[in-house]
N, CA, C and O atoms as a GROMACS GRO file, in nm:
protein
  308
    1UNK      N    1   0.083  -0.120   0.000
    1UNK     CA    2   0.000   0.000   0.000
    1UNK      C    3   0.088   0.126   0.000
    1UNK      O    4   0.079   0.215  -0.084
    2UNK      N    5   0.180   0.121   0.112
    2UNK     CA    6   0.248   0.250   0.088
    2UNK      C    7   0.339   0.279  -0.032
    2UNK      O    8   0.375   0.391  -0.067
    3UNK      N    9   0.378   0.140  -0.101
    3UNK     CA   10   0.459   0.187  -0.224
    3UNK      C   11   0.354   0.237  -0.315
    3UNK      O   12   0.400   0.321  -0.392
    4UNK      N   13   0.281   0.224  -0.325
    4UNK     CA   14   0.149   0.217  -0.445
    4UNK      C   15   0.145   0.406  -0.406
    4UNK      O   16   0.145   0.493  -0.492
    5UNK      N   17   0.142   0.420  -0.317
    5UNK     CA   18   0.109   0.599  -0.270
    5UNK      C   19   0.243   0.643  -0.359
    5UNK      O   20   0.257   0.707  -0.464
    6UNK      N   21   0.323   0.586  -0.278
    6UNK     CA   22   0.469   0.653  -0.338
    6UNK      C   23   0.483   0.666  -0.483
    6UNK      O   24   0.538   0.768  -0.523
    7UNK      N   25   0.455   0.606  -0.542
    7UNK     CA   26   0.447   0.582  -0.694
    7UNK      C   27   0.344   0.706  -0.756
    7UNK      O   28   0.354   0.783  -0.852
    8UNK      N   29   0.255   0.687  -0.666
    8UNK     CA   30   0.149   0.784  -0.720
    8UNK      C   31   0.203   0.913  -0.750
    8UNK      O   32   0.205   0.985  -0.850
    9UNK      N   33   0.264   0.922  -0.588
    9UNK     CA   34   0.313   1.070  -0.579
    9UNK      C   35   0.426   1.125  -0.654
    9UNK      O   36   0.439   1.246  -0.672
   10UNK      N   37   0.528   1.017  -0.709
   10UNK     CA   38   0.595   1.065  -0.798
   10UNK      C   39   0.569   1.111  -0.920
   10UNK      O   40   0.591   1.224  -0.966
   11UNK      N   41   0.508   0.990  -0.983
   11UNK     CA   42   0.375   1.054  -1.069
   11UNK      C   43   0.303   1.184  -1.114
   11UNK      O   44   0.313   1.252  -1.216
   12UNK      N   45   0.228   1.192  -1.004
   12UNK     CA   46   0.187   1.358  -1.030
   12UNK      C   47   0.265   1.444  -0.987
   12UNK      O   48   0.198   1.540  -1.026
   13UNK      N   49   0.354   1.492  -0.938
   13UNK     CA   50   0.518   1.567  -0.966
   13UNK      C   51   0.541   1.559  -1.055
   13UNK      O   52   0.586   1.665  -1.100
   14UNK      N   53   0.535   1.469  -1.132
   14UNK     CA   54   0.650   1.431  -1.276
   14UNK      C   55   0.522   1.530  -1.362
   14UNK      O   56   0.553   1.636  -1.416
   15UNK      N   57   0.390   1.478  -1.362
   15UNK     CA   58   0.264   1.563  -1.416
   15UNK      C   59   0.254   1.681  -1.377
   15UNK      O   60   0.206   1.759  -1.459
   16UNK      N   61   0.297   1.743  -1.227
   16UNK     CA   62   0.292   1.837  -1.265
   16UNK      C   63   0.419   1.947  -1.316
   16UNK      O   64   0.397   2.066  -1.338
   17UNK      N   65   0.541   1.889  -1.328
   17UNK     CA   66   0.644   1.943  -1.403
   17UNK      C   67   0.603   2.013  -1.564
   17UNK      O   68   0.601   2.118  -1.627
   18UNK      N   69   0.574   1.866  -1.571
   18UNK     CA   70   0.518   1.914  -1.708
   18UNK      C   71   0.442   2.016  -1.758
   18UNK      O   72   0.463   2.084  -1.858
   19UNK      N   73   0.349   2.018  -1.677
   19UNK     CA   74   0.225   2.064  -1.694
   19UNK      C   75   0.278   2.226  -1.665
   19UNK      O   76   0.234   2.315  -1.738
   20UNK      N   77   0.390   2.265  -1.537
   20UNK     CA   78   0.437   2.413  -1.535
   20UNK      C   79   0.534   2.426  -1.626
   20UNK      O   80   0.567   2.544  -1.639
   21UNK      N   81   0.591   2.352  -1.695
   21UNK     CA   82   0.696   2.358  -1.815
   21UNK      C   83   0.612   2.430  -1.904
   21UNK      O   84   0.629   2.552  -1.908
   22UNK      N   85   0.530   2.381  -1.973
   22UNK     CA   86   0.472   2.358  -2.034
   22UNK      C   87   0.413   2.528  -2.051
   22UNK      O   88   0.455   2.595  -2.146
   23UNK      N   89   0.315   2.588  -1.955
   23UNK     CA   90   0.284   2.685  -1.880
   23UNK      C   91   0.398   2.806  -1.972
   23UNK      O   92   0.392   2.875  -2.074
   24UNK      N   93   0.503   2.774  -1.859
   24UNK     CA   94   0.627   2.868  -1.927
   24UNK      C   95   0.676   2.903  -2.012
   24UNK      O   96   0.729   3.009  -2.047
   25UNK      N   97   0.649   2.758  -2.074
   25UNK     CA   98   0.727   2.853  -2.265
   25UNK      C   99   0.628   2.904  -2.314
   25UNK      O  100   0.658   2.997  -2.389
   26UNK      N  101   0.477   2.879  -2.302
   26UNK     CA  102   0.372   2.920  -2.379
   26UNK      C  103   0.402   3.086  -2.343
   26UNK      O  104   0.408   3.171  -2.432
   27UNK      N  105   0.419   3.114  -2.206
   27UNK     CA  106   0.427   3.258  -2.163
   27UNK      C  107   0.556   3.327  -2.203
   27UNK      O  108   0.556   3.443  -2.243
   28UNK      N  109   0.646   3.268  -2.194
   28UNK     CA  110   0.805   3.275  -2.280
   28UNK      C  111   0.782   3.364  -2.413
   28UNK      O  112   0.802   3.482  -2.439
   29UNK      N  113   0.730   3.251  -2.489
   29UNK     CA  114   0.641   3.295  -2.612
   29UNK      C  115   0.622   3.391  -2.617
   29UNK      O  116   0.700   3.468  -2.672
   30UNK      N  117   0.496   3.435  -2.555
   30UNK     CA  118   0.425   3.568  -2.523
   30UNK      C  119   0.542   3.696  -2.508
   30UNK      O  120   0.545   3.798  -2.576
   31UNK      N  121   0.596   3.673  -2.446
   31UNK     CA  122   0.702   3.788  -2.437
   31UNK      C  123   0.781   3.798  -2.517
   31UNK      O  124   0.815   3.916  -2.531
   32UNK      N  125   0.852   3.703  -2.606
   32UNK     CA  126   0.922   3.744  -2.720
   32UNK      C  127   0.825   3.756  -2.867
   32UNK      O  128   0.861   3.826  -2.962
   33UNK      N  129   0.743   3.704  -2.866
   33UNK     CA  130   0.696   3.775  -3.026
   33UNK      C  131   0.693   3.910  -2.976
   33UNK      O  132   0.699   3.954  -2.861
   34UNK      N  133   0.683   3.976  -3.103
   34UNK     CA  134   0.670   4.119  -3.100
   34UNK      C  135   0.534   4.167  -3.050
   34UNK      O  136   0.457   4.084  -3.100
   35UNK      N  137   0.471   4.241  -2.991
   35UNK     CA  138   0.366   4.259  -2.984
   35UNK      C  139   0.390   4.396  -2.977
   35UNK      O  140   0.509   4.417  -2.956
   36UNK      N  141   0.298   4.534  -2.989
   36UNK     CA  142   0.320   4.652  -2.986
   36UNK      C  143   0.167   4.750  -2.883
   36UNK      O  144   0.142   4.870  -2.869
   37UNK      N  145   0.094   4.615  -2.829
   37UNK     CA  146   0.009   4.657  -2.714
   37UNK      C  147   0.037   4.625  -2.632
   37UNK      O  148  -0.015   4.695  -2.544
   38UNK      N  149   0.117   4.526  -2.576
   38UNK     CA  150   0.200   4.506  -2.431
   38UNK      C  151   0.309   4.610  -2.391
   38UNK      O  152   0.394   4.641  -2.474
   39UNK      N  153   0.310   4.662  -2.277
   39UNK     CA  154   0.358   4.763  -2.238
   39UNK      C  155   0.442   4.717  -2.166
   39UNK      O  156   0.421   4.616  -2.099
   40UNK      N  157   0.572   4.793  -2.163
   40UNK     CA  158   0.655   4.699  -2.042
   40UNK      C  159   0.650   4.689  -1.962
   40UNK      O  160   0.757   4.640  -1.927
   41UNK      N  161   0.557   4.708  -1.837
   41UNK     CA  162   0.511   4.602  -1.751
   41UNK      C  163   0.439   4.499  -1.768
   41UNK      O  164   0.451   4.402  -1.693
   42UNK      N  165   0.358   4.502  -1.864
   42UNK     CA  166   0.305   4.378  -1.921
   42UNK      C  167   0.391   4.250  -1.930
   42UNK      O  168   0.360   4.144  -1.876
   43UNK      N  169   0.503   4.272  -2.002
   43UNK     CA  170   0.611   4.189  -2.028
   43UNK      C  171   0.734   4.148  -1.894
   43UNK      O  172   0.804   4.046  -1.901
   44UNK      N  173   0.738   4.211  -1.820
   44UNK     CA  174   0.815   4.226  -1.720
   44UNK      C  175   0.741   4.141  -1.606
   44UNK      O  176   0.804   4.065  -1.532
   45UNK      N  177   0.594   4.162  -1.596
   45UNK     CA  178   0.535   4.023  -1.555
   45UNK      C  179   0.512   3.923  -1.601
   45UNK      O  180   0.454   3.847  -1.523
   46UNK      N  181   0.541   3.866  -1.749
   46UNK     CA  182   0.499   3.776  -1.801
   46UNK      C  183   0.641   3.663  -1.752
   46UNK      O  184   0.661   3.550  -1.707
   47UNK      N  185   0.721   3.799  -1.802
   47UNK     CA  186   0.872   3.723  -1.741
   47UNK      C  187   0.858   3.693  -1.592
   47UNK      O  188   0.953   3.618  -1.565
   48UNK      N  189   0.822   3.704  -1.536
   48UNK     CA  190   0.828   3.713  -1.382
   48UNK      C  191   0.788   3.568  -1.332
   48UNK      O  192   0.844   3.488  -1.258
   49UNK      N  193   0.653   3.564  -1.412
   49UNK     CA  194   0.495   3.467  -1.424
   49UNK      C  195   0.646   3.346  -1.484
   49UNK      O  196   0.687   3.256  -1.412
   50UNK      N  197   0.694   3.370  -1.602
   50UNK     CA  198   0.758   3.295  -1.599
   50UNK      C  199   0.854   3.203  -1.561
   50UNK      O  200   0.849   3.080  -1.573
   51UNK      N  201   0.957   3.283  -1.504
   51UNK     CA  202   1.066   3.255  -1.391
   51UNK      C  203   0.984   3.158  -1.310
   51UNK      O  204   0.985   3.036  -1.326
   52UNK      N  205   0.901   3.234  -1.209
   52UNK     CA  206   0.783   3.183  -1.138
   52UNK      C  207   0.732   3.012  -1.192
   52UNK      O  208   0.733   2.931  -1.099
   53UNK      N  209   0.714   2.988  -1.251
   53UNK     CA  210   0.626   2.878  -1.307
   53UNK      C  211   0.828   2.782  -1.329
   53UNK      O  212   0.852   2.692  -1.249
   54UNK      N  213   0.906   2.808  -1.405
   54UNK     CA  214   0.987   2.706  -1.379
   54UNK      C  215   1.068   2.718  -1.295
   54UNK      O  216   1.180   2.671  -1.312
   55UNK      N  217   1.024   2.804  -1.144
   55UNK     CA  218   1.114   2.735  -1.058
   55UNK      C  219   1.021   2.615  -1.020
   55UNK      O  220   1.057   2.498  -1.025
   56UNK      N  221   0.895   2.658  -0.978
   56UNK     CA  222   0.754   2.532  -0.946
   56UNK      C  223   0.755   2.433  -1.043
   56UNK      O  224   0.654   2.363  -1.039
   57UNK      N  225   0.847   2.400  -1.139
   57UNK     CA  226   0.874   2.246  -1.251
   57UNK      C  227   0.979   2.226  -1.134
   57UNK      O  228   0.970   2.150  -1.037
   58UNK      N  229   1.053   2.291  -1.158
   58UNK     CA  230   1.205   2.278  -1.131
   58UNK      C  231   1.173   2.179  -0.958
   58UNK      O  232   1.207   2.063  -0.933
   59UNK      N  233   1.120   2.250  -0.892
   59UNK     CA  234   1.034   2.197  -0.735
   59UNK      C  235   1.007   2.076  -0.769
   59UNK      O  236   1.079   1.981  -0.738
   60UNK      N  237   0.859   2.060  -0.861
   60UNK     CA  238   0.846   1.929  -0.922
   60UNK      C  239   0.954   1.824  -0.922
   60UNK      O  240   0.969   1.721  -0.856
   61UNK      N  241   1.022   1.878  -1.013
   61UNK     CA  242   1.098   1.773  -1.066
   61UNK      C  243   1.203   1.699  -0.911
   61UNK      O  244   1.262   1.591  -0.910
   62UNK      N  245   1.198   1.774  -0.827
   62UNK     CA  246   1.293   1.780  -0.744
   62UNK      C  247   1.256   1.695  -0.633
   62UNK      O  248   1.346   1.618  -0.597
   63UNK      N  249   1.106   1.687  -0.546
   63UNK     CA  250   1.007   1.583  -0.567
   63UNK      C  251   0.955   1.490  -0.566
   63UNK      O  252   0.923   1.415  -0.475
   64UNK      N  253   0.933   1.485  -0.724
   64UNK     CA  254   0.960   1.361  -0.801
   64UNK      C  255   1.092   1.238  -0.815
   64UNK      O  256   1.068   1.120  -0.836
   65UNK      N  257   1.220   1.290  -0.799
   65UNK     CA  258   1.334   1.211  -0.770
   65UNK      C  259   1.375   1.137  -0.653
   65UNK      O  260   1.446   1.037  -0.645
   66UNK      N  261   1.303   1.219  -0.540
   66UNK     CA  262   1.320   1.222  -0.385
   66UNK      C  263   1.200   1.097  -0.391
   66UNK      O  264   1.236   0.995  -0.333
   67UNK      N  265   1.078   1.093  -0.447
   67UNK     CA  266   0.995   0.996  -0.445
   67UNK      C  267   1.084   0.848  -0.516
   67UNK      O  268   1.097   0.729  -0.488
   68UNK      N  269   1.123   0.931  -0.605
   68UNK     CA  270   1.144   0.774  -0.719
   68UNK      C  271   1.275   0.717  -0.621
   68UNK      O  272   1.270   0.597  -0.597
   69UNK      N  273   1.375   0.783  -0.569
   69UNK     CA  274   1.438   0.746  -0.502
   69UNK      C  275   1.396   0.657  -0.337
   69UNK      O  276   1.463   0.565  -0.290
   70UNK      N  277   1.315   0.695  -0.297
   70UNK     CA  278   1.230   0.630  -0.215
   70UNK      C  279   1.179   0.504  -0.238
   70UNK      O  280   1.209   0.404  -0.174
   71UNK      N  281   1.079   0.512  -0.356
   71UNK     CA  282   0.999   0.401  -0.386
   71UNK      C  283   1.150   0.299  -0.412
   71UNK      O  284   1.142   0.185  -0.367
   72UNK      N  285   1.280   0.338  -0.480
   72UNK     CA  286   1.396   0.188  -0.514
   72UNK      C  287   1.458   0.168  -0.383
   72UNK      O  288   1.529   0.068  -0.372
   73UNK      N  289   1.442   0.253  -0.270
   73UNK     CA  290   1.474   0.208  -0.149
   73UNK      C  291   1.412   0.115  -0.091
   73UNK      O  292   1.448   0.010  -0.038
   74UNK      N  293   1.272   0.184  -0.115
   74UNK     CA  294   1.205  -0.050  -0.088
   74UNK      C  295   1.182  -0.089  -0.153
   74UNK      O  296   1.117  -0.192  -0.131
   75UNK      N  297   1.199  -0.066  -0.246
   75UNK     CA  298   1.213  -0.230  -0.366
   75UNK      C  299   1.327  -0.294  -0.302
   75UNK      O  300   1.324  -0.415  -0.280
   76UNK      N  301   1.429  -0.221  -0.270
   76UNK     CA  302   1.562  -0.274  -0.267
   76UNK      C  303   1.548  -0.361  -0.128
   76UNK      O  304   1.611  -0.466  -0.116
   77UNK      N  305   1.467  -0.315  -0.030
   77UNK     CA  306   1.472  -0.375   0.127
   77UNK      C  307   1.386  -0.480   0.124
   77UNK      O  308   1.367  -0.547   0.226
   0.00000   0.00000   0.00000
């Protein structure tokens, strides 16, 4: 039972990495095309929003290893 959690939980870490990766470049994006109605604060938060969103993958991912590393600790015992 408790490996079955553990697994889970790595899991959705790993889902939600993605899922703020993902997030980020779309907004990345946003700030480098050209646009000429975004004002620079507009952009200066998008970057921000960005930073923001892959340090929370980056967390994810971080997590996620600490789990997966867990779950081969009892496999291994």
């Amino acid at each position: 039972m408790r490996k079955k959690k553990v697994k889970s939980l790595m899991e959705d870490y790993k889902q939600f990495a993605f899922t703020l990766l993902s997030v980020s470049a779309f907004l990345y994006i946003g700030t480098v095309i050209p646009n000429e109605g975004l004002g620079m604060d507009q952009k200066t938060m998008m970057m921000l929003a960005t930073c923001g969103f892959l340090a929370a993958a980056f967390f994810c991912v971080k997590r996620s290893l600490k789990y997966k590393k867990q779950l081969d600790e009892m496999e291994e015992s």
